[in-house]
C-alpha positions as CSV (number, residue, x, y, z in Angstrom):
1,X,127.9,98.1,397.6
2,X,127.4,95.2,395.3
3,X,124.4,94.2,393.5
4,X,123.7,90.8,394.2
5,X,120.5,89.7,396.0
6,X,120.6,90.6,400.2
7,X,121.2,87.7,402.7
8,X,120.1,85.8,404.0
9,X,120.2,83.1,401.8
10,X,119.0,79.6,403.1
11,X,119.2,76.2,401.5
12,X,115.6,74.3,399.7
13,X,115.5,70.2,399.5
14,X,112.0,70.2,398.0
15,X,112.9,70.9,394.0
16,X,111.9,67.2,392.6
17,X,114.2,66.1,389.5
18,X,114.8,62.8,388.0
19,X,113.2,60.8,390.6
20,X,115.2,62.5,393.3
21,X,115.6,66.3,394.7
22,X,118.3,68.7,393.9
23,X,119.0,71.3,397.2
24,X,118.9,75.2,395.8
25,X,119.3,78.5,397.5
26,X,116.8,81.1,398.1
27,X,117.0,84.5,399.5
28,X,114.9,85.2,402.7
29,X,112.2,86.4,400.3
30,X,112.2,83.6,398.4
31,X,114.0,84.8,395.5
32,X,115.7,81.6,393.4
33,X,119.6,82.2,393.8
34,X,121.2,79.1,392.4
35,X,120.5,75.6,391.9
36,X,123.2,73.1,392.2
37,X,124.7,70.9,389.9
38,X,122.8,67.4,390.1
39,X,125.7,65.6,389.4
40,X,128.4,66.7,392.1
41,X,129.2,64.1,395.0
42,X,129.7,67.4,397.6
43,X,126.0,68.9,396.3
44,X,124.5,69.5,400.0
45,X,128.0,71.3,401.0
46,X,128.7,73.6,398.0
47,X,124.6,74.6,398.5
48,X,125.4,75.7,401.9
49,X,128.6,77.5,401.1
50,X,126.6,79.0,398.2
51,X,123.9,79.5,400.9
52,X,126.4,81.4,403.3
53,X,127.6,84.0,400.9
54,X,126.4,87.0,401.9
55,X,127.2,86.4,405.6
56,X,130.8,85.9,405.0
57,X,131.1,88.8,402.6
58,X,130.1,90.8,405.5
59,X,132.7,89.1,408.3
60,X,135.3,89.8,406.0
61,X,134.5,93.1,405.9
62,X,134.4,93.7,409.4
63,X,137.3,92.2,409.9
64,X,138.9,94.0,407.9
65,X,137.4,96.9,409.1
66,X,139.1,96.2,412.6
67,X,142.2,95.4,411.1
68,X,142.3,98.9,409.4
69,X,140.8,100.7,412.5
70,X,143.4,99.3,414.9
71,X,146.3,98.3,413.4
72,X,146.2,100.5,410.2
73,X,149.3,98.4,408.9
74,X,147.6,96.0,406.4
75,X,148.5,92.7,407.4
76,X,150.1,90.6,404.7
77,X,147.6,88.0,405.9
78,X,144.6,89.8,405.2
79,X,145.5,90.0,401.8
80,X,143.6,86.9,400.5
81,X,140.1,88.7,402.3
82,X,140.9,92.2,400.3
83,X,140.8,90.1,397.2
84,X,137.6,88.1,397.8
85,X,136.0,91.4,398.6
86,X,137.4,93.2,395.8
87,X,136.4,90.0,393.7
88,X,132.8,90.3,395.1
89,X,132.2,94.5,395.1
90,X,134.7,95.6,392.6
91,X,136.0,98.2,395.2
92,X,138.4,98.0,398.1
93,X,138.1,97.6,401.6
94,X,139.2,101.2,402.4
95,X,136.2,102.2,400.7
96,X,134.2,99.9,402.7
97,X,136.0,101.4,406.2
98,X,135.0,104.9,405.2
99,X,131.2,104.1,404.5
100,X,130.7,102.3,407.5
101,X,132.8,104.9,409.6
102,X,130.4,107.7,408.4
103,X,127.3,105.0,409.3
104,X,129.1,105.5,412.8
105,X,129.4,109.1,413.1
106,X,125.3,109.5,412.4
């Protein structure tokens, strides 16, 4: 499991800088996540990829989990996943399948 801050995160317009306002992500219980840089043309879009995090950490992990459950042959396509997951939790997905298989078998 990694240690960052549980989803789900959500994106804030209201922070006031520089005679304008600069979006930043909160958790659900409003703990400050990030703030984005001010001076980005893309700021709204990386806040809401920033924002989405934690929900596609976990769809890539059920994926995954699928892939391993029913084809057990570990597509050459799911490769780039493994490594954003691995990036993420420092662990692989096969570690990932046998936690949430035993979450299954309780």
């Amino acid at each position: 499991m990694s240690n960052h801050t549980p989803g789900p995160w959500h994106v804030e317009n209201d922070l006031q800088y520089d005679g304008g306002t600069i979006p930043y992500i909160v958790s659900e219980t409003d703990v400050w996540i990030a703030k984005t840089n001010t001076f980005s043309t893309n700021v709204e879009a990386n806040a809401r990829l920033i924002a989405a995090a934690p929900e596609l950490l976990e769809a890539l992990k059920k994926l995954l989990a699928l892939e391993m459950r029913y084809t057990n042959v570990g597509l050459k396509e799911f490769d780039a996943a493994r490594a954003a997951i691995k990036k993420v939790e420092r662990k692989t997905i096969r570690d990932y399948v046998k936690h949430a298989a035993l979450r299954e078998s309780i």
